[in-house]
N, C-alpha and C positions, 0 to 999 in steps of 0.2 A: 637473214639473221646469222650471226656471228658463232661459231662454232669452234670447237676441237675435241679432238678423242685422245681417251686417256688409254694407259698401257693394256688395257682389257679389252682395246678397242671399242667403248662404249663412247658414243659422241653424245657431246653437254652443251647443249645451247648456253650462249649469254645475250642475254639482254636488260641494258642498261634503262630505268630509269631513276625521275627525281626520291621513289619509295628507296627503289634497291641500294641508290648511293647515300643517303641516310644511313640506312642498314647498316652498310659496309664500313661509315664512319662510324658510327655509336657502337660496334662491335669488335673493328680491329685499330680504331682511331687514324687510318687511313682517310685523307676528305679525297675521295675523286672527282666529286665536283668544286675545288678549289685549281683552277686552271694555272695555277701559278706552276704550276709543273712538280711543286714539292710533295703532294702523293703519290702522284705517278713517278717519279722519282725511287718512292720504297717500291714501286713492283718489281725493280732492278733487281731488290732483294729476293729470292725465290721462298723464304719460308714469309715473306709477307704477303707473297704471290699467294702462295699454299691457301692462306686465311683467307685473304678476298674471295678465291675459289670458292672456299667451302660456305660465303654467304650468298656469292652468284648464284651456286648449283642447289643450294639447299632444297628448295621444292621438288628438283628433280630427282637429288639422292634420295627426299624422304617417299615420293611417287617409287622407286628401285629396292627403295627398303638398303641402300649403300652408307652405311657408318664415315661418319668422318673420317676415319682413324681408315679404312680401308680405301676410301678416296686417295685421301693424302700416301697412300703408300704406291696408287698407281697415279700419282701426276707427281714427274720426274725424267730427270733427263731432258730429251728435245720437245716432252712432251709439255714442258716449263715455258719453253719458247712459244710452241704454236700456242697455249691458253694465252701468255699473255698477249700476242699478235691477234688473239679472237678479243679480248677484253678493248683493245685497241680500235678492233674494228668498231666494235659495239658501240663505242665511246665518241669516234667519228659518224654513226650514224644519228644518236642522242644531241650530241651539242652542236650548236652552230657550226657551219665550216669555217668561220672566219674567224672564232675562236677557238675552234679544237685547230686550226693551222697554226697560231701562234703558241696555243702549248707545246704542239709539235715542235714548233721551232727552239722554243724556250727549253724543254727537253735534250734534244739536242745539243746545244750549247752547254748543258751541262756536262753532259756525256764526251764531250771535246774535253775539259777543263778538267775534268775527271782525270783522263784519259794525260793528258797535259801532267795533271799532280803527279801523278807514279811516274814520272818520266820526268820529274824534277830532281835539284838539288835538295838534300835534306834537308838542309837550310831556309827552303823557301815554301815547306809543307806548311808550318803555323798559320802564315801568310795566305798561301794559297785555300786555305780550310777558313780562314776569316773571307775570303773574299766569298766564297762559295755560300755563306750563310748569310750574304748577302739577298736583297729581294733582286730579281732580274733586272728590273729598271733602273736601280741603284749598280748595279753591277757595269751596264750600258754606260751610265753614265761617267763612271769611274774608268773605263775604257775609252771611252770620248777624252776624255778631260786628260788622259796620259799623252794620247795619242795627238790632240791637240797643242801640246806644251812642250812634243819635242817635234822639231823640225827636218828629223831622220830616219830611215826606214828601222824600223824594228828588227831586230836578229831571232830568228827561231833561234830556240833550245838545242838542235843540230850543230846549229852553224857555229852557236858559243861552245858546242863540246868540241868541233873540228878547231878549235884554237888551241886547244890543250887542257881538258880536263869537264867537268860535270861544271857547265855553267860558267866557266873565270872566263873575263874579257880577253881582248890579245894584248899583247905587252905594247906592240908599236899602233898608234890608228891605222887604221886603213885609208887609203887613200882621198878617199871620198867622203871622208871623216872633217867634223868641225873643227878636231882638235888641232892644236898646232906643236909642232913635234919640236924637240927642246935642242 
């Protein structure tokens, strides 16, 4: 069983089932049983982390006689990490593997894209905040369908800044370029 302790060193079991992830939806409107990765998504947030805790652990806070409000004061810091890495486990032990892998993955990809936005041109935040509110598969596919239609390798975001500036093309193609230079 999926575990972690909080600053008082008291350890909180989690375990996941189909009652508790009701609970957890009708209380903090988190669905973690929608594997599309868009709840698990908010655990990223730490005070959304916080809630889910408090309906995970609730039997056990109210068995400790431990107040909400004094929970939440001791899960923080790395202690944020290890609960949501036990929620995680929990959550691979409950769901199938072959679907808790592809949220995993689907997760993931977010967290890249994420990760990708703050490391963008300003310019391309609107854009990249429309793509993300995308469904995953619609997302895929819209990746396919770019990646399909040009016949050249893609340039990281690095590579456009080593030309000169957050993102601007280079003035001449590069060699290996389709363009034809004037």
């Amino acid at each position: 069983m999926a575990r972690f302790n909080d600053k008082k060193k008291r350890t909180w079991k989690i375990d996941l089932d189909a009652y508790v992830l009701k609970e957890v939806r009708s209380r903090t409107s988190i669905d973690l049983g929608d594997l599309s990765a868009d709840g698990w998504a908010q655990l990223e947030n730490d005070i959304d982390l916080v809630d889910v805790l408090l309906v995970l652990t609730e039997d056990q806070r109210e068995e400790r006689e431990v107040k909400p409000r004094e929970f939440a004061k001791t899960v923080r810091g790395p202690v944020l990490d290890h609960a949501r890495a036990a929620i995680q486990e929990a959550a691979a032990d409950f769901f199938p593997p072959e679907r808790w892998s592809g949220m995993q993955s689907r997760l993931e990809a977010r967290k890249v894209a994420v990760e990708a936005m703050a490391a963008m041109p300003k310019e391309a935040m609107p854009l990249m905040a429309a793509f993300l509110k995308l469904d995953p598969e619609t997302q895929s596919q819209v990746i396919q369908a770019e990646i399909a239609g040009k016949n050249i390798a893609r340039p990281t975001l690095a590579a456009l800044k080593s030309f000169g500036g957050s993102g601007s093309t280079p003035s001449k193609p590069a060699s290996d370029s389709p363009a034809k230079s004037a």
